[in-house]
PDBQT receptor file of N, H, CA, C and O in Angstrom, charges set to zero:
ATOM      1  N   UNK A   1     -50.490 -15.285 -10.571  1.00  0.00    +0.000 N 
ATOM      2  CA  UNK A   1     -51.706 -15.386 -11.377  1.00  0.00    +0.000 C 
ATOM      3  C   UNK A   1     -51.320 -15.775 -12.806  1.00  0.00    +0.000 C 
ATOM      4  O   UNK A   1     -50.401 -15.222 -13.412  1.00  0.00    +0.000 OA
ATOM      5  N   UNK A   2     -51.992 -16.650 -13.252  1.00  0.00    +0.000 N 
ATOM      6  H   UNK A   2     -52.738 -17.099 -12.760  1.00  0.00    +0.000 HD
ATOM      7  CA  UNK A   2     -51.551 -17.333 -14.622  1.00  0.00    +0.000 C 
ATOM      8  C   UNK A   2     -52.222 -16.300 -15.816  1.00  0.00    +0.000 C 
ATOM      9  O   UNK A   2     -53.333 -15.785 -15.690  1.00  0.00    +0.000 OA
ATOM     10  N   UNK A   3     -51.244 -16.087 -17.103  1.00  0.00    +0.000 N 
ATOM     11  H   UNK A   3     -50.341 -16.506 -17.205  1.00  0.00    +0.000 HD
ATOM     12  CA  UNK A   3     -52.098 -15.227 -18.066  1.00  0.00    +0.000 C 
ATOM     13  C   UNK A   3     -52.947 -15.669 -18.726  1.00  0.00    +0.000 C 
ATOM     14  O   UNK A   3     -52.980 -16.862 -19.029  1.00  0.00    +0.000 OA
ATOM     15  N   UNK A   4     -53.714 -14.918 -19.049  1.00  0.00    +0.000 N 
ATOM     16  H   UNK A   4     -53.688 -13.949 -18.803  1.00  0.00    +0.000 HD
ATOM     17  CA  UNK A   4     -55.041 -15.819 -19.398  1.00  0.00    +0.000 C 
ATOM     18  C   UNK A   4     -54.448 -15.684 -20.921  1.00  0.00    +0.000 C 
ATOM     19  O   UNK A   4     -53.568 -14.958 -21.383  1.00  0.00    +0.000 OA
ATOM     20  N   UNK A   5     -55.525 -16.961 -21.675  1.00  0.00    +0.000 N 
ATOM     21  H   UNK A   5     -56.240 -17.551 -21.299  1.00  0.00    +0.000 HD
ATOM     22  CA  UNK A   5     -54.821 -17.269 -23.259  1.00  0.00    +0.000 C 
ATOM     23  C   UNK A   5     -56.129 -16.512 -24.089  1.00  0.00    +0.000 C 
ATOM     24  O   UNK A   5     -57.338 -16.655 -23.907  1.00  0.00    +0.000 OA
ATOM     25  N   UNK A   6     -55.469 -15.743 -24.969  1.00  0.00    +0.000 N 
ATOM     26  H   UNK A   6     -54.487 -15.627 -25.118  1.00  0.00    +0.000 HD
ATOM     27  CA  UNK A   6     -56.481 -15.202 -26.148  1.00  0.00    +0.000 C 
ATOM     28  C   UNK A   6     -56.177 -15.798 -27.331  1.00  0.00    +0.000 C 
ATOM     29  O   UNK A   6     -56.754 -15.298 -28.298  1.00  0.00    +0.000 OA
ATOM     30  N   UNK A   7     -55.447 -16.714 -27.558  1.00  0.00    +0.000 N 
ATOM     31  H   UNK A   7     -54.978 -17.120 -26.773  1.00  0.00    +0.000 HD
ATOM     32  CA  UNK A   7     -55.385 -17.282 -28.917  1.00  0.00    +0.000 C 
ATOM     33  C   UNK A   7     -57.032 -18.577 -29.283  1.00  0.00    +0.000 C 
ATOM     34  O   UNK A   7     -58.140 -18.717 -28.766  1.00  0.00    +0.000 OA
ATOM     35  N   UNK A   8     -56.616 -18.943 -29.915  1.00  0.00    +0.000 N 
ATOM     36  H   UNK A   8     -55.715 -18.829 -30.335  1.00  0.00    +0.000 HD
ATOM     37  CA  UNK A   8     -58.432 -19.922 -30.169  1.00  0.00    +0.000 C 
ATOM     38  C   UNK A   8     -57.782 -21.658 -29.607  1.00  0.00    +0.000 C 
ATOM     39  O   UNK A   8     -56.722 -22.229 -29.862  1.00  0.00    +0.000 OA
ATOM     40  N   UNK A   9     -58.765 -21.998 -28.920  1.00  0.00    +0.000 N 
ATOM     41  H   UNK A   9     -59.627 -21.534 -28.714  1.00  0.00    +0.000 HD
ATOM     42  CA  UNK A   9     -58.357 -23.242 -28.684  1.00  0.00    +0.000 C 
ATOM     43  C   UNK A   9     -58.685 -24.017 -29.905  1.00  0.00    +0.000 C 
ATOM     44  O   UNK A   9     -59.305 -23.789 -30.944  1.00  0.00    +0.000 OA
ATOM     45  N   UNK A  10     -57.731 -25.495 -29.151  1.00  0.00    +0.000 N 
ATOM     46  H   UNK A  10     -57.227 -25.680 -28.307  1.00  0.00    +0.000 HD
ATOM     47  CA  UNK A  10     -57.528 -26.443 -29.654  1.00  0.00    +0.000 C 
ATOM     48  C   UNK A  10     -59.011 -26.630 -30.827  1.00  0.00    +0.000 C 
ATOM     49  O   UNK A  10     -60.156 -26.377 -30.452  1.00  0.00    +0.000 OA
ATOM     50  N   UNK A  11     -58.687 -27.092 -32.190  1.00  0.00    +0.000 N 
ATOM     51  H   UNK A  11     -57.757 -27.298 -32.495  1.00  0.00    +0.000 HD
ATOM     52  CA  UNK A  11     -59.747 -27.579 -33.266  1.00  0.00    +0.000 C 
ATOM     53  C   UNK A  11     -61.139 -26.527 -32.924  1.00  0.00    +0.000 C 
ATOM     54  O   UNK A  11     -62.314 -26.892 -32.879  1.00  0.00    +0.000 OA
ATOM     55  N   UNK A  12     -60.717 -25.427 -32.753  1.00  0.00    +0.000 N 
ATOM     56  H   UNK A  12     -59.762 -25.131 -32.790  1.00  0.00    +0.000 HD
ATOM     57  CA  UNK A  12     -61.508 -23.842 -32.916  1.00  0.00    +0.000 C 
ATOM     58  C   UNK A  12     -61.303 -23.464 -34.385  1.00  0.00    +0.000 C 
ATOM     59  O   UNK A  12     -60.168 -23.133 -34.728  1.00  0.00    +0.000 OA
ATOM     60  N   UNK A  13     -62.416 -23.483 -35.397  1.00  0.00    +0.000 N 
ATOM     61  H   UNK A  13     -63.338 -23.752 -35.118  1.00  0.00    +0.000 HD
ATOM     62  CA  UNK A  13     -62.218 -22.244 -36.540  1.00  0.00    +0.000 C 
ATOM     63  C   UNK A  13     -61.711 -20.623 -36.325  1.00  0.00    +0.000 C 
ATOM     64  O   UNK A  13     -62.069 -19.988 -35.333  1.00  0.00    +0.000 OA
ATOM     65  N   UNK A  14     -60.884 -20.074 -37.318  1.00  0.00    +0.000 N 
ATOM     66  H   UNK A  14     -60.593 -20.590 -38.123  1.00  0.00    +0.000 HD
ATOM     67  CA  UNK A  14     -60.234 -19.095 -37.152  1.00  0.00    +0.000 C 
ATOM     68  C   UNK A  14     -61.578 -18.100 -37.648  1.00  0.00    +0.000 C 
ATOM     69  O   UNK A  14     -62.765 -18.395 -37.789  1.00  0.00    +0.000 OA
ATOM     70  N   UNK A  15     -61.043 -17.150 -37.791  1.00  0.00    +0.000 N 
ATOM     71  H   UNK A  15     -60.078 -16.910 -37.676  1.00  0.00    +0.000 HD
ATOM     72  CA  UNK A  15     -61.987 -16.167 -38.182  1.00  0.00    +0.000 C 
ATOM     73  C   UNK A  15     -61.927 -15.510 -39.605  1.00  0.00    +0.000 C 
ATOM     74  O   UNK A  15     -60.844 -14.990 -39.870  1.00  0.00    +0.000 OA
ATOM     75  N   UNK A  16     -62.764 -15.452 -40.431  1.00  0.00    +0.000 N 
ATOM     76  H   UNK A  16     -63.644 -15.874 -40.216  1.00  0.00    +0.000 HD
ATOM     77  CA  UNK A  16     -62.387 -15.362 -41.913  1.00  0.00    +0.000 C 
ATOM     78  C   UNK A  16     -61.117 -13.994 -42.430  1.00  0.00    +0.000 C 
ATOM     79  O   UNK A  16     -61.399 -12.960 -41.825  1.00  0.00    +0.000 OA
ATOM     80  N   UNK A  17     -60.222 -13.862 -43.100  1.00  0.00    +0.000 N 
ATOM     81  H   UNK A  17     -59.992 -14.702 -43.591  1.00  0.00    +0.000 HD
ATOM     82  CA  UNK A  17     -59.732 -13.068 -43.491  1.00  0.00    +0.000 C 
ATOM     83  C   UNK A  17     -58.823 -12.566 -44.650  1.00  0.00    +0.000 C 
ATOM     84  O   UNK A  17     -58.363 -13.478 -45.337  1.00  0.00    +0.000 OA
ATOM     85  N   UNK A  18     -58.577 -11.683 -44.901  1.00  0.00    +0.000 N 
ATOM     86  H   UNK A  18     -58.951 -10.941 -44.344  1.00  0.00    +0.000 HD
ATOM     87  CA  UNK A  18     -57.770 -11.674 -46.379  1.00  0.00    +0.000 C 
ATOM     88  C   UNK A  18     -56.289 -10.826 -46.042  1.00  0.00    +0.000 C 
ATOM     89  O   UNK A  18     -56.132  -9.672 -45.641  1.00  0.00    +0.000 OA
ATOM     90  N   UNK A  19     -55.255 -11.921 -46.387  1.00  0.00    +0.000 N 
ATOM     91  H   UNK A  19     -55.382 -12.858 -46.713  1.00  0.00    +0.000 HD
ATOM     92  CA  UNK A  19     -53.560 -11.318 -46.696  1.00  0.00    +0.000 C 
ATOM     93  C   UNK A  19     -53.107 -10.619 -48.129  1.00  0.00    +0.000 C 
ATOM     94  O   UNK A  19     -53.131 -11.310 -49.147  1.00  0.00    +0.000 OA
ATOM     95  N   UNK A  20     -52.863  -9.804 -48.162  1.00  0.00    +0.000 N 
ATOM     96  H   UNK A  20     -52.843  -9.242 -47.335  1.00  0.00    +0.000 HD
ATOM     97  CA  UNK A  20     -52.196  -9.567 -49.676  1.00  0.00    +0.000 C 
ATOM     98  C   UNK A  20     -50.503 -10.608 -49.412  1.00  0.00    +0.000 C 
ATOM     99  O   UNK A  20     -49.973 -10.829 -48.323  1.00  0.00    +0.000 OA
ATOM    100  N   UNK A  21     -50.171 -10.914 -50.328  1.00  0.00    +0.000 N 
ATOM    101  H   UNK A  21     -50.602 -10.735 -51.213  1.00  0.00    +0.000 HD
ATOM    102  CA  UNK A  21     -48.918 -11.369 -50.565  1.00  0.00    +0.000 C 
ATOM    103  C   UNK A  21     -47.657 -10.265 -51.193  1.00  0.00    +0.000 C 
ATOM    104  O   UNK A  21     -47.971  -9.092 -51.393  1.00  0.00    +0.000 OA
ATOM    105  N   UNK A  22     -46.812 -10.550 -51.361  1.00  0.00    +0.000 N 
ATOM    106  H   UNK A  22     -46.558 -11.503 -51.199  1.00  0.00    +0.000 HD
ATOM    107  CA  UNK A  22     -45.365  -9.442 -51.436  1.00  0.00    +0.000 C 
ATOM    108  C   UNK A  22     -45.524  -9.015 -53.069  1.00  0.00    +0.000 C 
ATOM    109  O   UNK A  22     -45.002  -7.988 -53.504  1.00  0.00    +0.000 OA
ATOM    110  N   UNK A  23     -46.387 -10.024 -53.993  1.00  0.00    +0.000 N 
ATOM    111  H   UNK A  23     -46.811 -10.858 -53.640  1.00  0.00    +0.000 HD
ATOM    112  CA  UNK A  23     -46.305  -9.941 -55.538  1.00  0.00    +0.000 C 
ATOM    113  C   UNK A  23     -47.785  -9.540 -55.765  1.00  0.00    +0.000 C 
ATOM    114  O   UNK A  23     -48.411  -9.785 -56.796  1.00  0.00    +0.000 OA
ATOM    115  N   UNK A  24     -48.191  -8.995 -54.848  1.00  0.00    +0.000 N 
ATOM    116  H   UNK A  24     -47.682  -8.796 -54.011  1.00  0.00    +0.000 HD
ATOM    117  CA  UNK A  24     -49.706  -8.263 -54.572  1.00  0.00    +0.000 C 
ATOM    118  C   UNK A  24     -50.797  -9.445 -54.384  1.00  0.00    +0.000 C 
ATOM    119  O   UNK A  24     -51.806  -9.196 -53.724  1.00  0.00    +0.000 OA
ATOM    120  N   UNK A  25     -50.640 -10.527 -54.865  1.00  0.00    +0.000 N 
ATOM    121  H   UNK A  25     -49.821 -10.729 -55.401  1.00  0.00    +0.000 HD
ATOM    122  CA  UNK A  25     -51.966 -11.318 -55.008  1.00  0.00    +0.000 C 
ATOM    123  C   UNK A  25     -52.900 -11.285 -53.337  1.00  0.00    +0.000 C 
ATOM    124  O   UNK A  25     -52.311 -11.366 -52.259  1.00  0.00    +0.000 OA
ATOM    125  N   UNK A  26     -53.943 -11.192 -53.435  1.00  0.00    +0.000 N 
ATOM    126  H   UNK A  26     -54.421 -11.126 -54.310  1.00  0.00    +0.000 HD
ATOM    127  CA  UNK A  26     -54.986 -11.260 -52.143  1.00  0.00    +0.000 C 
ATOM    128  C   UNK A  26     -55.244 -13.027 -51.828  1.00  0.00    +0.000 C 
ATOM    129  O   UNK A  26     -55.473 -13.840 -52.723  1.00  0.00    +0.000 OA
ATOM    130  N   UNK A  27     -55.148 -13.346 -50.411  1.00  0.00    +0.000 N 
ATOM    131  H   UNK A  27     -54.962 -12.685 -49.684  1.00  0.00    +0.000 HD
ATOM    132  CA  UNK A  27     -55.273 -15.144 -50.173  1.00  0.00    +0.000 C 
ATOM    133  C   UNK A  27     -56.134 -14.689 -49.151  1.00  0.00    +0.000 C 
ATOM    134  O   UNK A  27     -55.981 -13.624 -48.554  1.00  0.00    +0.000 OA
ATOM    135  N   UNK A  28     -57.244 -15.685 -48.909  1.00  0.00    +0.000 N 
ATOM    136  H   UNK A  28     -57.369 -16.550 -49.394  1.00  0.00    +0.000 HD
ATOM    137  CA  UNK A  28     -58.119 -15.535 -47.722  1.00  0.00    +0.000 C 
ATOM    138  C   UNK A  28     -57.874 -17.040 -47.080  1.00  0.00    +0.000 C 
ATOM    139  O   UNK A  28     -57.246 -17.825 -47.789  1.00  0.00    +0.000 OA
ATOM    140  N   UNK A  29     -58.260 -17.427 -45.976  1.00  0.00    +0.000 N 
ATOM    141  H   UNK A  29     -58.771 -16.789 -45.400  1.00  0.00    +0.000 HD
ATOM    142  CA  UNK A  29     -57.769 -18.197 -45.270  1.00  0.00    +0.000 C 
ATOM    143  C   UNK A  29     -59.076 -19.303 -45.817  1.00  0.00    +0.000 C 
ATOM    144  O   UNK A  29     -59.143 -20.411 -45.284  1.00  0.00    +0.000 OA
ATOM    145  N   UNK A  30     -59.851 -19.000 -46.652  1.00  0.00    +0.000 N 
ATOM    146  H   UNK A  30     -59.796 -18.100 -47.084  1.00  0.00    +0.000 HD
ATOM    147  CA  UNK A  30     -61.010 -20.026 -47.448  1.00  0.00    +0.000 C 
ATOM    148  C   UNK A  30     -60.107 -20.515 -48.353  1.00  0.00    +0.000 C 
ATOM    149  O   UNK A  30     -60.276 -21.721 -48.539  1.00  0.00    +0.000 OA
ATOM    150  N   UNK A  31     -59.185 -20.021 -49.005  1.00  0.00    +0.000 N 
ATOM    151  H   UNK A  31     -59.048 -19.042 -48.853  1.00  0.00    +0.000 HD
ATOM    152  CA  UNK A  31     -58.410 -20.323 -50.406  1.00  0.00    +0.000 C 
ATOM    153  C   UNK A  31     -57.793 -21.898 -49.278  1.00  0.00    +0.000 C 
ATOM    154  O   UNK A  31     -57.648 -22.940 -49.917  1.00  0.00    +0.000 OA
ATOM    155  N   UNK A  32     -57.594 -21.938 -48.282  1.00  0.00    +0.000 N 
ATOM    156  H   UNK A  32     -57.711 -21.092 -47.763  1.00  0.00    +0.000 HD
ATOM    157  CA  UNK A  32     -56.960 -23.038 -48.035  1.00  0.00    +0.000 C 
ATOM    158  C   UNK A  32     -57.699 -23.997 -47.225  1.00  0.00    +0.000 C 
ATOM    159  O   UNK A  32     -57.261 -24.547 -46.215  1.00  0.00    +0.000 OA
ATOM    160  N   UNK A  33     -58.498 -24.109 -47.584  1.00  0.00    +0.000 N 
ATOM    161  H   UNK A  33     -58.854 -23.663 -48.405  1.00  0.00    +0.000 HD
ATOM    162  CA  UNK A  33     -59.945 -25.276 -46.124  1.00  0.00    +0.000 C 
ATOM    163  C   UNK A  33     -59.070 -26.735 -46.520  1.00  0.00    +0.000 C 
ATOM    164  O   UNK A  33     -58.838 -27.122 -47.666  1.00  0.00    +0.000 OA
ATOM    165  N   UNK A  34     -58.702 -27.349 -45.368  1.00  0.00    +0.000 N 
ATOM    166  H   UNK A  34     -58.890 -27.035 -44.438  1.00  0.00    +0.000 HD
ATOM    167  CA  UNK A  34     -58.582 -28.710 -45.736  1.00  0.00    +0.000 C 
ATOM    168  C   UNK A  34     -57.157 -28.615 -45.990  1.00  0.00    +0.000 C 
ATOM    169  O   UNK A  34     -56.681 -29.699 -46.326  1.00  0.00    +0.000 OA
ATOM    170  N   UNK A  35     -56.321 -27.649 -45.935  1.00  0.00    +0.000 N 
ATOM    171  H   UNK A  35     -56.708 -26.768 -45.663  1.00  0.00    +0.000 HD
ATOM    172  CA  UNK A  35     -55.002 -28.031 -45.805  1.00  0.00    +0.000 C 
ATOM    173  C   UNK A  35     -54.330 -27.042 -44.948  1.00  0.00    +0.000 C 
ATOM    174  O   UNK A  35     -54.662 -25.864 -45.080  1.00  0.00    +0.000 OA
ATOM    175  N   UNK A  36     -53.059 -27.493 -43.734  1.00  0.00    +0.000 N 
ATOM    176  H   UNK A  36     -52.789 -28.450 -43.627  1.00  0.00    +0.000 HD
ATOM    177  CA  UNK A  36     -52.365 -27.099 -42.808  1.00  0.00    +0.000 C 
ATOM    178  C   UNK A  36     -52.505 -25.552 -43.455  1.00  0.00    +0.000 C 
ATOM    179  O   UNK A  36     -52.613 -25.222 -44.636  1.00  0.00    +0.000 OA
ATOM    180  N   UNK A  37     -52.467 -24.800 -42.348  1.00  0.00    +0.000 N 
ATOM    181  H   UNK A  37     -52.380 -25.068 -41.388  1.00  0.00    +0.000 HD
ATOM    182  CA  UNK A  37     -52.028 -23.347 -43.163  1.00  0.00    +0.000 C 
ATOM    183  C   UNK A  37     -50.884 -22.414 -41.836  1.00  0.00    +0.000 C 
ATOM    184  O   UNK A  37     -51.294 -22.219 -40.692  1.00  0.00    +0.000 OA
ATOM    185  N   UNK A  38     -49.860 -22.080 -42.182  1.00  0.00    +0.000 N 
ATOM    186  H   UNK A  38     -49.527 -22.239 -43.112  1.00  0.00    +0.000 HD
ATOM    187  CA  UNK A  38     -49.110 -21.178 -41.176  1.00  0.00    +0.000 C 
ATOM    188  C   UNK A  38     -48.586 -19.892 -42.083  1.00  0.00    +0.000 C 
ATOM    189  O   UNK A  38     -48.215 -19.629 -43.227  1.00  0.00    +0.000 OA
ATOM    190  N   UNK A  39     -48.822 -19.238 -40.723  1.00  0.00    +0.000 N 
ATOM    191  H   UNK A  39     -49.123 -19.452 -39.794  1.00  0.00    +0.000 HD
ATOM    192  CA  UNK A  39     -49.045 -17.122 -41.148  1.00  0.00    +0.000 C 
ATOM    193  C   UNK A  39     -47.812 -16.987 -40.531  1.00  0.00    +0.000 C 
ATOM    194  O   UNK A  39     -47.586 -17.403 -39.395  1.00  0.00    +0.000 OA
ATOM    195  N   UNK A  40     -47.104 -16.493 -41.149  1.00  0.00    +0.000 N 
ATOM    196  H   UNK A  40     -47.287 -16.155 -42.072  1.00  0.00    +0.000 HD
ATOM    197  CA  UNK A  40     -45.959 -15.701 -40.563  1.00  0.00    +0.000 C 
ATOM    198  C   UNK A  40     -45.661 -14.335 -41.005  1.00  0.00    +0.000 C 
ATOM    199  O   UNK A  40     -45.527 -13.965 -42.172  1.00  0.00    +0.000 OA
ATOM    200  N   UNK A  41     -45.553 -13.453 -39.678  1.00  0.00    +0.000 N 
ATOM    201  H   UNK A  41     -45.662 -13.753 -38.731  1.00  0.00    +0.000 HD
ATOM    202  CA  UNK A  41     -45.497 -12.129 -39.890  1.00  0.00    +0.000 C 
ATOM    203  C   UNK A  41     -44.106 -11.444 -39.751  1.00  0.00    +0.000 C 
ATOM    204  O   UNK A  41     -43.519 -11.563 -38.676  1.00  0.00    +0.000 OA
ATOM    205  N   UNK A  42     -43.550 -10.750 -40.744  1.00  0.00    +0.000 N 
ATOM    206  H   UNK A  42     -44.026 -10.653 -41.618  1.00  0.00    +0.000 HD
ATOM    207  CA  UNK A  42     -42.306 -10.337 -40.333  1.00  0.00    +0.000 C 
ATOM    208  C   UNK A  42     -42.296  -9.122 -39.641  1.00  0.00    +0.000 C 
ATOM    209  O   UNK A  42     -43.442  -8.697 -39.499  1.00  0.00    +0.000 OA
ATOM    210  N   UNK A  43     -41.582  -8.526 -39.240  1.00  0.00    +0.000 N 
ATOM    211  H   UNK A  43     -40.651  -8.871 -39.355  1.00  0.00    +0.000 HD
ATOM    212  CA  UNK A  43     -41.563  -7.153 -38.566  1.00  0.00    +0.000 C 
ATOM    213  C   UNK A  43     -40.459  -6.209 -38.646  1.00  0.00    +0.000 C 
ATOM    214  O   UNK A  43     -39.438  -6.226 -37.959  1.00  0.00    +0.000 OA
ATOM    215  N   UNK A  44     -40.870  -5.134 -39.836  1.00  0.00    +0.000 N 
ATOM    216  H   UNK A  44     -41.700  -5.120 -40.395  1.00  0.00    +0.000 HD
ATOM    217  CA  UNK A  44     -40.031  -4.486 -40.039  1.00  0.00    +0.000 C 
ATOM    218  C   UNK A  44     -40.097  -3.731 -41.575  1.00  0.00    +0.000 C 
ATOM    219  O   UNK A  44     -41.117  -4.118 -42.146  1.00  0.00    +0.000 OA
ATOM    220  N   UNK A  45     -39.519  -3.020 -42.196  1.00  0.00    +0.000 N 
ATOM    221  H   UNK A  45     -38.691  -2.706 -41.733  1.00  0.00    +0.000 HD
ATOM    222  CA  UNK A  45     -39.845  -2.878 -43.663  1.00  0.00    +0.000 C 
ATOM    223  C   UNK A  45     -38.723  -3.277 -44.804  1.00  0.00    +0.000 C 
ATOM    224  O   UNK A  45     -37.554  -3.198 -44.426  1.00  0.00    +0.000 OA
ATOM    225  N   UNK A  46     -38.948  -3.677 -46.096  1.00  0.00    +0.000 N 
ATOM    226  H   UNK A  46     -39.898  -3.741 -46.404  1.00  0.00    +0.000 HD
ATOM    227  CA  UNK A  46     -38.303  -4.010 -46.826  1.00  0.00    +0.000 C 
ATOM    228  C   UNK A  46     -37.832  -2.906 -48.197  1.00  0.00    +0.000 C 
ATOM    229  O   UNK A  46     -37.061  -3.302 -49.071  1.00  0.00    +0.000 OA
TER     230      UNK A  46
C-alpha cells in the first residue's frame, strides 16, 4: 500500500505563518510573496 502524501501539492499556497529567527526578528511567509522561499529546521539545541 503506497503512503499517502500530506505535504501540499504541486503550485498549492502554503498556509500563513510566523518564524522567529536566531537574532529574534519575527518573518511571516507574506514578508516573502513572489520570491523562492526554503525553511529549514534544525534539530537539536544550541
Amino acid at each position: 500500500m503506497p503512503k499517502k502524501n500530506k505535504g501540499l501539492q504541486r503550485g498549492k499556497s502554503i498556509p500563513p505563518f510566523q518564524l522567529d529567527s536566531v537574532d529574534e526578528k519575527a518573518y511571516s511567509n507574506s514578508d516573502f510573496l513572489g520570491r523562492p522561499l526554503l525553511i529549514y529546521f534544525l534539530r537539536g539545541t544550541f
